[in-house]
C-alpha positions in Angstrom: 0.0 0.0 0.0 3.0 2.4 1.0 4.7 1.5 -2.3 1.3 2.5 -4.3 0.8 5.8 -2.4 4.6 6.4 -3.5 3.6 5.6 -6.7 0.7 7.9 -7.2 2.8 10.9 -5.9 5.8 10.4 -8.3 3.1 10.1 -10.9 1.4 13.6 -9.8 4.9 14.9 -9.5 5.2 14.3 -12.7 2.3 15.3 -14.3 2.4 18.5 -12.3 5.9 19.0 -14.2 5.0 18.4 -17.5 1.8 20.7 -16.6 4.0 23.7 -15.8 6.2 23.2 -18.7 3.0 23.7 -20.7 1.8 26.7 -19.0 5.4 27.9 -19.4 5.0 27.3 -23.4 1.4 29.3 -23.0 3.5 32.3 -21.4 6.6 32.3 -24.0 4.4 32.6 -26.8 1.9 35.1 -25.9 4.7 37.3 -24.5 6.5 36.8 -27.7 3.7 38.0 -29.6 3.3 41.1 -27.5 7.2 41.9 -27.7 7.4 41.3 -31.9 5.6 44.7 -32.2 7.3 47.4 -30.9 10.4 46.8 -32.6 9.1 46.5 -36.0 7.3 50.7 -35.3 9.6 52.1 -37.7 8.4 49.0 -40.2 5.0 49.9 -39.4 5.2 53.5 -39.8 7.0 52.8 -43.2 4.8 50.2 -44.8 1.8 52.5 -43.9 3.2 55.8 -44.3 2.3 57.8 -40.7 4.9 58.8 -38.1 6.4 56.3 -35.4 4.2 57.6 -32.6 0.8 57.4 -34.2 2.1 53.6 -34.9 3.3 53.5 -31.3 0.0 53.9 -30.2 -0.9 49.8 -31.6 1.5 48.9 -28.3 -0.6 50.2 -25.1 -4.0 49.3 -27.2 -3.4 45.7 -26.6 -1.5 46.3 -23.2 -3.9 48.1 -21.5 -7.1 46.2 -22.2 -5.1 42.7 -21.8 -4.8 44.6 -18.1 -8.3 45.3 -17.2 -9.6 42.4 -19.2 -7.4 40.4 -16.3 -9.8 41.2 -13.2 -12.7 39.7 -15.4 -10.3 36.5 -16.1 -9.9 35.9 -12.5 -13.2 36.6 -10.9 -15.0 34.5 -13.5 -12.2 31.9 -13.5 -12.3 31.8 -9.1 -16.5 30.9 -10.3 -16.3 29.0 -12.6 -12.9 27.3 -12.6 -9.9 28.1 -14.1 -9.6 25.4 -16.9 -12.4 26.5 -18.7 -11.3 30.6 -19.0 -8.1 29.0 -19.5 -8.4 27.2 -22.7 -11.1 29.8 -24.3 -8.4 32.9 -23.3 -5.9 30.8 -25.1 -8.2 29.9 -28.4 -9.2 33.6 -28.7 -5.5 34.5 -28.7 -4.9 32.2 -31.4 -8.0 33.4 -33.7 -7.7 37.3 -33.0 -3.7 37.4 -33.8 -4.1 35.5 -37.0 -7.1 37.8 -38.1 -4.2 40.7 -37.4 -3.1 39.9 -40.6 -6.3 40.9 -42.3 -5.5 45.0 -41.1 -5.2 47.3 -43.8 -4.5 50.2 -41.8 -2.9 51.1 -38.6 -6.2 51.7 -37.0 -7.7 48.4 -37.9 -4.1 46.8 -36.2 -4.9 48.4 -33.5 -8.1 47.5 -33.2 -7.3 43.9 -33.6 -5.2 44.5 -31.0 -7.3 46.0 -28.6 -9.7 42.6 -29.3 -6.6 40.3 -29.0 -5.3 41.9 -25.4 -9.2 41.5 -24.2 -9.3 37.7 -25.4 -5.7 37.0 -24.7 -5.8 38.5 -21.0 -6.8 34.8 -19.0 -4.0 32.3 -19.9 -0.7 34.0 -18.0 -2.5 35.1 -14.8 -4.7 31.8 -14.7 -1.5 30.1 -15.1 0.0 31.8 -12.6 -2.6 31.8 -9.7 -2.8 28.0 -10.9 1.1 27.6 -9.4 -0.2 29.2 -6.5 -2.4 26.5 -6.1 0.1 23.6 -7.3 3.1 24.5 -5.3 3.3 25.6 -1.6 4.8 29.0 -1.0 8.1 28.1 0.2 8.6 26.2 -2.9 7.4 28.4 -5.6 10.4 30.3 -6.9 11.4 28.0 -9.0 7.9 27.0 -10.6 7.3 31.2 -10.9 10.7 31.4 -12.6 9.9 29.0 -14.9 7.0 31.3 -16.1 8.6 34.4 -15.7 11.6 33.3 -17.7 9.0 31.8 -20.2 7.8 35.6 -20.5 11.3 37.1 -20.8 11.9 34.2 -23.6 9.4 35.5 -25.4 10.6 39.3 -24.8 14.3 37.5 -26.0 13.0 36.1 -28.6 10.0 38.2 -30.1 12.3 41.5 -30.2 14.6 40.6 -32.4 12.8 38.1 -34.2 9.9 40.4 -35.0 12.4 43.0 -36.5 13.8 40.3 -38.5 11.4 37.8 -39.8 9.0 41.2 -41.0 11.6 41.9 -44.1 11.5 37.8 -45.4 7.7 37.0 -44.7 5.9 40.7 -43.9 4.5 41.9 -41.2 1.1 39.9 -41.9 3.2 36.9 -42.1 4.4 37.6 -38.5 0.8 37.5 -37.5 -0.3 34.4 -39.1 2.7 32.1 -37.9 2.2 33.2 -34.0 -1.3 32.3 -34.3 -1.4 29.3 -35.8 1.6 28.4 -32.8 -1.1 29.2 -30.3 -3.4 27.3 -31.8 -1.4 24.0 -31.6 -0.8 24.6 -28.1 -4.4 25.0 -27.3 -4.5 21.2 -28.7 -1.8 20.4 -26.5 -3.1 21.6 -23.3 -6.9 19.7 -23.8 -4.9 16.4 -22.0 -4.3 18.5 -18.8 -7.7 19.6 -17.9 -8.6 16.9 -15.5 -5.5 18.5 -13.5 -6.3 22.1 -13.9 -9.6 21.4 -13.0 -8.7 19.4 -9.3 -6.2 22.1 -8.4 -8.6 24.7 -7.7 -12.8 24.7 -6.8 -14.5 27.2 -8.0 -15.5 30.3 -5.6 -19.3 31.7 -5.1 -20.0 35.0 -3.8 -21.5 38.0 -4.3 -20.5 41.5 -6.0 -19.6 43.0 -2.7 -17.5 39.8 -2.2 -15.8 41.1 -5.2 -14.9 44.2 -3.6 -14.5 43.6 -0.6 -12.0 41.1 -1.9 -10.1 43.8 -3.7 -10.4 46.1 -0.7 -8.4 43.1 1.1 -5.8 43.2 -1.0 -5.3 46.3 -1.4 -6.1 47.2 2.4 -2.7 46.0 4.0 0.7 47.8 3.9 2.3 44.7 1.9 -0.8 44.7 -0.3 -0.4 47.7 -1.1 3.3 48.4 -1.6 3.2 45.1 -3.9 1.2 46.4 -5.9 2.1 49.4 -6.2 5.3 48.3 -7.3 4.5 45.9 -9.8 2.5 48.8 -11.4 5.7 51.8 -11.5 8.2 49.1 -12.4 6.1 47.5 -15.3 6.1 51.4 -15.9 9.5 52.0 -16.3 9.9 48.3 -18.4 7.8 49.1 -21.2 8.3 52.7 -21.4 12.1 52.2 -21.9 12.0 49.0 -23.6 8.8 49.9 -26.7 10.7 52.9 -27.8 14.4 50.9 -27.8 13.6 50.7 -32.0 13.5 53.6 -32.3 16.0 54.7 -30.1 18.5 52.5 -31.9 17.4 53.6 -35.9 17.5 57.5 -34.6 20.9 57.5 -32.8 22.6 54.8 -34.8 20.7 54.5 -38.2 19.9 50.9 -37.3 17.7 48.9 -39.9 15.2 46.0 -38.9 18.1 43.6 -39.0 20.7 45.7 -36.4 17.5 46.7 -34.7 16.6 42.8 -34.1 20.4 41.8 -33.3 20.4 45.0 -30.4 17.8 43.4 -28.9 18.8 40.1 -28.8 20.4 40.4 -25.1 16.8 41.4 -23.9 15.0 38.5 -21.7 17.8 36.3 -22.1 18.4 36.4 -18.2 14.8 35.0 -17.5 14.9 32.3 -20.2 17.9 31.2 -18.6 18.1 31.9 -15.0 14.6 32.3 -14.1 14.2 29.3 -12.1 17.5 30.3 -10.3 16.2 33.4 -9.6 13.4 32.1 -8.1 15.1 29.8 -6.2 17.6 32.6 -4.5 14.5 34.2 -3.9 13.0 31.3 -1.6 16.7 30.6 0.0 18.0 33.8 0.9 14.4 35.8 0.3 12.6 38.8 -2.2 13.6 41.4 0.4 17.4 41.0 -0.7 16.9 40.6 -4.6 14.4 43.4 -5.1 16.8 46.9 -4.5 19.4 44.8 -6.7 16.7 44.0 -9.2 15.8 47.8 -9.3 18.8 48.9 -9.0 19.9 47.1 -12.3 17.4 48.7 -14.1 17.9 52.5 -13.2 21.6 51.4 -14.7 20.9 50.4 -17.8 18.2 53.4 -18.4 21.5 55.6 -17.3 23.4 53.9 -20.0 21.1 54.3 -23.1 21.1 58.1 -21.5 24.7 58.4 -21.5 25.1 56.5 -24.8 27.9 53.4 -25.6 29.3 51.7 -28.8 26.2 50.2 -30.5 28.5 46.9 -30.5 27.2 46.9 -26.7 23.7 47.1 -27.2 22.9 43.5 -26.7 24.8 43.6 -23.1 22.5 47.2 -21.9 19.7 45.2 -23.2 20.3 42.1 -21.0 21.4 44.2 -17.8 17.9 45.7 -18.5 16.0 42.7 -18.9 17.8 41.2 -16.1 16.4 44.3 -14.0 12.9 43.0 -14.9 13.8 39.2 -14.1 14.9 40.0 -10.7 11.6 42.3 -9.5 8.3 41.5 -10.9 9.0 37.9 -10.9 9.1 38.3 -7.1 6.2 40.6 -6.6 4.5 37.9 -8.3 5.4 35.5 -5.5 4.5 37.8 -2.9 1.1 37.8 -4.3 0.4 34.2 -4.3 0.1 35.0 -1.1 -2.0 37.3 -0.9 -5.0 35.8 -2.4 -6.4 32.8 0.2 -9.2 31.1 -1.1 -9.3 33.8 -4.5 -6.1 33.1 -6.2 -7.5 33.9 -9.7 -8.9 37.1 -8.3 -5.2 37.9 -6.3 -3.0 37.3 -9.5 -5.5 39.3 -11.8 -5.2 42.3 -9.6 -1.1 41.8 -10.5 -1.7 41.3 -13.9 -3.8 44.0 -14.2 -1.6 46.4 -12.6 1.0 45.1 -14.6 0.0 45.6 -18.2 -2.3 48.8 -17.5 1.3 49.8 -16.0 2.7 48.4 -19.4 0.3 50.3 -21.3 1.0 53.8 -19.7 4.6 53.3 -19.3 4.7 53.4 -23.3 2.0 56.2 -23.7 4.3 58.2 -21.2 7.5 57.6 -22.3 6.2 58.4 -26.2 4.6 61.6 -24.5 7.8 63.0 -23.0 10.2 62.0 -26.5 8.5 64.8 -28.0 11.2 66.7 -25.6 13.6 64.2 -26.8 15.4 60.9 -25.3 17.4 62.7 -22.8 14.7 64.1 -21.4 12.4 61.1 -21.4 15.5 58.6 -20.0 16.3 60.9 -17.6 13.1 61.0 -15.8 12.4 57.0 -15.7 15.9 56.6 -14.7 15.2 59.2 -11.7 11.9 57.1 -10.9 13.5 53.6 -11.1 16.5 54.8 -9.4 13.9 56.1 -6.2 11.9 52.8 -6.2 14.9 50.9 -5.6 16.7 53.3 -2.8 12.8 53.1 -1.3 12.8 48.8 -1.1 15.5 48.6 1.2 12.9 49.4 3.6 10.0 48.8 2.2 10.4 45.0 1.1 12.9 44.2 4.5 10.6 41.8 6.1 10.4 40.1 3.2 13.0 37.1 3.5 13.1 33.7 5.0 11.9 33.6 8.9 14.9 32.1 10.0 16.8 34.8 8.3 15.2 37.9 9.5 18.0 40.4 11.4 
């Protein structure tokens, strides 16, 4: 009987494994779809004859309703179970990006946008609270850095890529590919459902449940600060990192090809370190990763101020994205805890803060180039530079028990 029970654990081990590696294919690929489009701006704004900003504009309409379209995800998904808004967030991702391709102006792309970031908005934060559920706290670094390196592979990979697939099969083409990708993961993921569905039971309540729950979570110091966090730093991410395109072809006269390789550092860190990120951050605890994290970032946002070789550009780019990799990762796994018996409602809060953050860091950033880069660097570099001097005493307390001074 012992050797049975041993049996059936190694055997939900297992499955529990292969289940995240799924969830982390779910994450590379959506990520990667949101991360092709800003470099290829200039080959927008070409191909359809309008400026770089008015094409700009395509990046926060699928950021910011992806955002609020998360609080939706995970209040129906904590009702009615997570598999189900799962797998239809994932099949409207596939149909919406493909029909991209159909745009014959920048307004209907970004309208196709706005469509895909509301259907899109359910797979990462589902798949997220859905760890939550899977792993226990002190052993979810390494499962959240598998997803959050997942989402910098896809930034690593859907930079550069996007820049330099659009001159061999168009921009349409781009479209067309990713979609049909997600698409055949869909069919891949219908085997896990039995386990998707076991890991969490669905919630009732009522509307003021709803916000009352929101209310919880944002009604405690480490609620609050959490989240408030996630939503400046996602700030600072995309506002630096949508315009990098264009910062390269206006400095350096980069093409889509030098545009793509000068990207190529960014979310490399994640893709390969992620889960070792995570796992410092359950040994020696988020408290002593996040000012580094932060830190990091207000660096490389100095650099691209200060200017370099464009030789370098892949290096700034990784030091960047390794800024990213070391912070909203572990937010992330501060908020799994957060959530008690409403993951799905806990990690759409976060998501939702994090790409309405996305969404306004890019509208921001494009606001303030009109004074130029300088001007526009300088001031998330002074932001960035503030959050991290401010989480050496903000984020303290959060380490290890045994480790606590």
């Amino acid at each position: 009987m012992h050797q049975n029970m041993s049996t059936q654990s190694i055997t939900v081990s297992n499955e529990r494994e292969r289940l995240l590696r799924m969830l982390a294919g779910a994450t590379f690929i959506i990520f990667f779809q949101a991360y092709m489009v800003a470099p290829i701006i200039p080959a927008l704004a070409t191909a359809f004859g309008t400026s770089d900003q008015a094409v700009g504009l395509i990046v926060p309409a699928y950021l910011i309703p992806y955002g609020i379209a998360t609080l939706v995800y995970g209040l129906l998904a904590d009702r009615l179970g997570i598999h189900r808004l799962m797998f239809a967030s994932l099949a409207a991702f596939a149909a919406l990006t493909a029909l991209t391709a159909t745009a014959t102006s920048i307004e209907q792309i970004a309208l196709w946008r706005v469509l895909t970031g509301l259907g899109a908005s359910g797979v990462v934060p589902l798949g997220l609270a859905l760890v939550g559920r899977l792993f226990p706290y002190e052993q979810r670094g390494r499962p959240l850095g598998w997803l959050f390196g997942a989402m910098a592979g896809g930034m690593a990979f859907g930079s550069p890529l996007g820049a330099m697939l659009v001159p061999l099969i168009g921009w349409q083409g781009l479209f067309l590919v990713v979609g049909a990708a997600g698409g055949g993961l869909l069919l891949l993921f219908l085997p896990y459902r039995r386990i998707i569905a076991a890991a969490v039971s669905p919630v009732t309540g009522t509307l003021g449940d709803l916000f009352r729950g929101y209310k919880d979570l944002l009604g405690t110091p480490r609620g609050l600060r959490t989240y408030g966090y996630v939503f400046v730093n996602s700030m600072f991410h995309s506002g630096v990192f949508t315009w990098l395109g264009v910062y390269f072809e206006r400095r350096y006269g980069a093409g889509p090809v030098g545009i793509g390789l000068a990207l190529l550092g960014y979310g490399v860190p994640g893709f390969l370190f992620g889960p070792l990120i995570g796992r410092a951050a359950d040994r020696w605890g988020r408290g002593r990763l996040l000012p580094i994290g932060l830190g990091l970032s207000a660096v490389a946002a100095a650099v691209l101020l200060l200017g370099f070789p464009m030789i370098l550009a892949p290096v700034v780019a990784m030091v960047l994205s390794l800024g990213y990799d070391m912070t909203q990762p572990l937010f992330a796994g501060i908020v799994t805890s957060l959530g008690g018996k409403r993951p799905g409602q806990a990690m759409g809060l976060n998501v939702f803060m994090l790409f309405v953050g996305f969404g306004l860091g890019s509208l921001i950033f494009g606001e303030v180039l009109r004074f130029g880069f300088e001007a526009a660097l300088g001031l998330f570099t002074a932001v960035e530079l503030t959050l991290a001097l401010l989480s050496l005493r903000l984020f303290h307390s959060e380490v290890p028990s045994g480790k606590r001074s």
